[in-house]
C-alpha positions as CSV (number, residue, x, y, z in Angstrom):
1,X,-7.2,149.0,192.7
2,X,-5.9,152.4,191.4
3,X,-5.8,155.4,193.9
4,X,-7.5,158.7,192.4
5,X,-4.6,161.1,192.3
6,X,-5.5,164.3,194.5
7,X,-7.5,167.0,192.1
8,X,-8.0,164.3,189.6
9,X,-11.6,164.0,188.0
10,X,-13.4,161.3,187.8
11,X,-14.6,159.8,184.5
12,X,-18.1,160.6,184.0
13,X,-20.3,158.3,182.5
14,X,-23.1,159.4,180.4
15,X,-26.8,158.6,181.8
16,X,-28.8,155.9,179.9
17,X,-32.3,155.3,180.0
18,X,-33.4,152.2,179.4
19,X,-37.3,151.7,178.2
20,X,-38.8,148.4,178.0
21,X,-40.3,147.2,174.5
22,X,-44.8,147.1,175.0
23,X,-47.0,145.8,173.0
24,X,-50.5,147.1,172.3
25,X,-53.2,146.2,169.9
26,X,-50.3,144.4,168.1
27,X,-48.6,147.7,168.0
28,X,-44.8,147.5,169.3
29,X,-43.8,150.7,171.3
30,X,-40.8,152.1,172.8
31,X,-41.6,152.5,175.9
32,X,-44.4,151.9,178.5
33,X,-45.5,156.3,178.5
34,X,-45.8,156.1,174.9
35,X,-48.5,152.9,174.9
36,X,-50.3,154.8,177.9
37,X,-50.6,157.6,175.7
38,X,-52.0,155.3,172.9
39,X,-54.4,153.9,174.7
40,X,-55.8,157.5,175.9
41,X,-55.9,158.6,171.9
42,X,-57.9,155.1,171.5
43,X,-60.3,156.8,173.8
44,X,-60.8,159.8,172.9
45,X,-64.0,160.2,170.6
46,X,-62.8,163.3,169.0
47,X,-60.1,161.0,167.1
48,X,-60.4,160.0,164.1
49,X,-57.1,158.2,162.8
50,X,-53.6,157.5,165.1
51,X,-50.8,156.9,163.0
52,X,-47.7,155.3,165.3
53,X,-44.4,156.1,164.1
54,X,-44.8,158.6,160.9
55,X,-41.6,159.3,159.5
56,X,-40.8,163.0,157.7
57,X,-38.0,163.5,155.5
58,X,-36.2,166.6,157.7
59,X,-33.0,167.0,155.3
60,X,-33.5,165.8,151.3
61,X,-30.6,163.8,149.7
62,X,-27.9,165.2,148.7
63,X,-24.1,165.3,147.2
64,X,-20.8,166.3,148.1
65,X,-17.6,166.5,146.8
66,X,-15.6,163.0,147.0
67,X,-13.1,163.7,149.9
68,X,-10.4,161.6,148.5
69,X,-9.9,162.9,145.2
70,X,-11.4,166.2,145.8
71,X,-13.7,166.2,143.5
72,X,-12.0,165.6,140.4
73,X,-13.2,162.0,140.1
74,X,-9.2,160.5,139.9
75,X,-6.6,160.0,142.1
76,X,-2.6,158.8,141.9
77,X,-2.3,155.0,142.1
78,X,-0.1,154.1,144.8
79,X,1.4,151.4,143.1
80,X,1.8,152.9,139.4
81,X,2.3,156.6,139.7
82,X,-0.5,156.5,137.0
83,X,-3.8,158.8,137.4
84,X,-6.9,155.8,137.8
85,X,-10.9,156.6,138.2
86,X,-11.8,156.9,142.4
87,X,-12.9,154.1,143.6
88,X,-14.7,156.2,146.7
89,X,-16.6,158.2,144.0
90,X,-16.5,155.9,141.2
91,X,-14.8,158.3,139.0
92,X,-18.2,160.6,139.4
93,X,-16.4,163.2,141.9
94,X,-19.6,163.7,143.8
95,X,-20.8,161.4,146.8
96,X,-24.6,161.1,147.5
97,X,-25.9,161.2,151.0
98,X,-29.0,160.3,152.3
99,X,-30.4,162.9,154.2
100,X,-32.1,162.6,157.5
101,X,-35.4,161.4,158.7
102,X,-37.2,162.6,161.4
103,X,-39.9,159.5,163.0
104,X,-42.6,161.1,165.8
105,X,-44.7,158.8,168.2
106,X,-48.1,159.7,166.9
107,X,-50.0,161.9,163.9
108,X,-53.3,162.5,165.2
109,X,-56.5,163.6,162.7
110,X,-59.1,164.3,164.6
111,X,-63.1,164.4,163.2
112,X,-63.0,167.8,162.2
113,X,-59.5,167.4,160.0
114,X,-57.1,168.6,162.5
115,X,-54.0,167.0,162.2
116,X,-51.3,167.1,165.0
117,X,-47.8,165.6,165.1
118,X,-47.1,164.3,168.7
119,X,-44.0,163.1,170.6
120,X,-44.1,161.4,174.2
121,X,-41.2,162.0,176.3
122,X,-41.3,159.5,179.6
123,X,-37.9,161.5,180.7
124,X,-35.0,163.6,179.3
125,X,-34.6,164.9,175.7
126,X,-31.5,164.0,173.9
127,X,-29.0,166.7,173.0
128,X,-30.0,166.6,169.5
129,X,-33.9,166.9,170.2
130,X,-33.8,170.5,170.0
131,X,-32.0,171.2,166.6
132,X,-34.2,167.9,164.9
133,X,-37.6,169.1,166.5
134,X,-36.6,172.3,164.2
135,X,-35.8,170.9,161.3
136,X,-38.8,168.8,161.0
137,X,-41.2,172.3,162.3
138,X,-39.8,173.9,159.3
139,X,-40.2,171.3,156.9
140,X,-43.8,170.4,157.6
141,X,-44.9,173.7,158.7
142,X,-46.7,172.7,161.6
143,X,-45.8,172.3,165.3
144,X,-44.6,169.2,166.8
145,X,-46.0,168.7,170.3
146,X,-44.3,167.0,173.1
147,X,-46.3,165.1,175.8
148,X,-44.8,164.6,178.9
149,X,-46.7,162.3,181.7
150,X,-46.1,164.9,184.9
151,X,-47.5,162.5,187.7
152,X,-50.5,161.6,186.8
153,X,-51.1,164.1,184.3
154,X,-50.3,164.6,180.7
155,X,-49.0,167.9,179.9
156,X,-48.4,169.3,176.6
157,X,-45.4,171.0,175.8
C-alpha cells in the first residue's frame, strides 16, 4: 500500500447519488420523491392534466464552422498533396449541431388553465442546474418551480 506523502492531497472523488427506478400507474420515474409527488398531483382536485417528463427545446439547432478545414469545405490530402472535399463537413464547410433539450418532472394544468412547469429535487442540484433552469425560463417565458420534500413537507422553491 502507498504512503501519502506529508502535505499531499488526497484524491477527491465526486459524490453520486444513486435513485432507484419506481413505477406508478405504469409510469416509470427516476426516483422514489418524484412518484410521491405524483401521487399527491393525482390527488389534488384542482388538477386537471399531469404531463411526466415534457421536454423543451432550450437551445435551437445550429451550425458551425467545420474545425478541420476551417470552413472552406477542403482540406490537403495526406497522401497526395492534392486539395479533396472534407470528409468531417462533407465539403459543406458548416457542421450542424443539435441543440439542447431541457426534460422537467411534471407540466401541471390545473381546471382553471393554469399551467406550471415542475421539477422535484430528492437532494442536490447538479452544477449545470442553474445555467439550464435559465435557459429553459427564458425560452418558455414562464417559471420553472422546484419541489423539494423538506421532512415531511413539500416546499416549493
Amino acid at each position: 500500500m502507498r504512503q501519502r506523502q506529508k502535505g499531499a492531497r488526497s484524491v477527491r472523488q465526486p459524490r453520486q447519488f444513486v435513485s432507484k427506478m419506481v413505477t406508478v400507474d405504469g409510469i416509470e420515474f427516476d426516483s422514489a420523491t418524484e412518484a410521491a409527488y405524483y401521487k399527491l398531483l393525482k390527488k389534488d382536485p384542482a388538477v386537471k392534466d399531469i404531463e411526466v417528463q415534457p421536454q423543451f427545446q432550450i437551445i435551437e439547432r445550429y451550425k458551425v464552422a467545420c474545425k478541420r478545414c476551417s470552413g472552406t469545405g477542403r482540406q490537403v490530402s495526406i497522401k497526395t498533396g492534392n486539395a479533396i472535399k472534407c470528409s468531417l463537413c462533407r465539403g459543406i464547410g458548416e457542421r450542424e449541431k443539435p441543440g439542447a433539450v431541457y426534460t422537467a418532472d411534471f407540466r401541471v394544468t390545473f381546471l382553471d388553465g393554469y399551467e406550471e412547469i415542475l421539477d422535484v429535487k430528492g437532494g442536490p442540484v447538479t452544477r449545470d442546474f442553474p445555467l439550464r433552469r435559465k435557459l429553459l425560463e427564458q425560452a418558455i417565458g414562464k417559471e420553472l418551480i422546484v419541489v423539494r420534500l423538506k421532512g415531511k413537507e413539500w416546499v416549493r422553491e
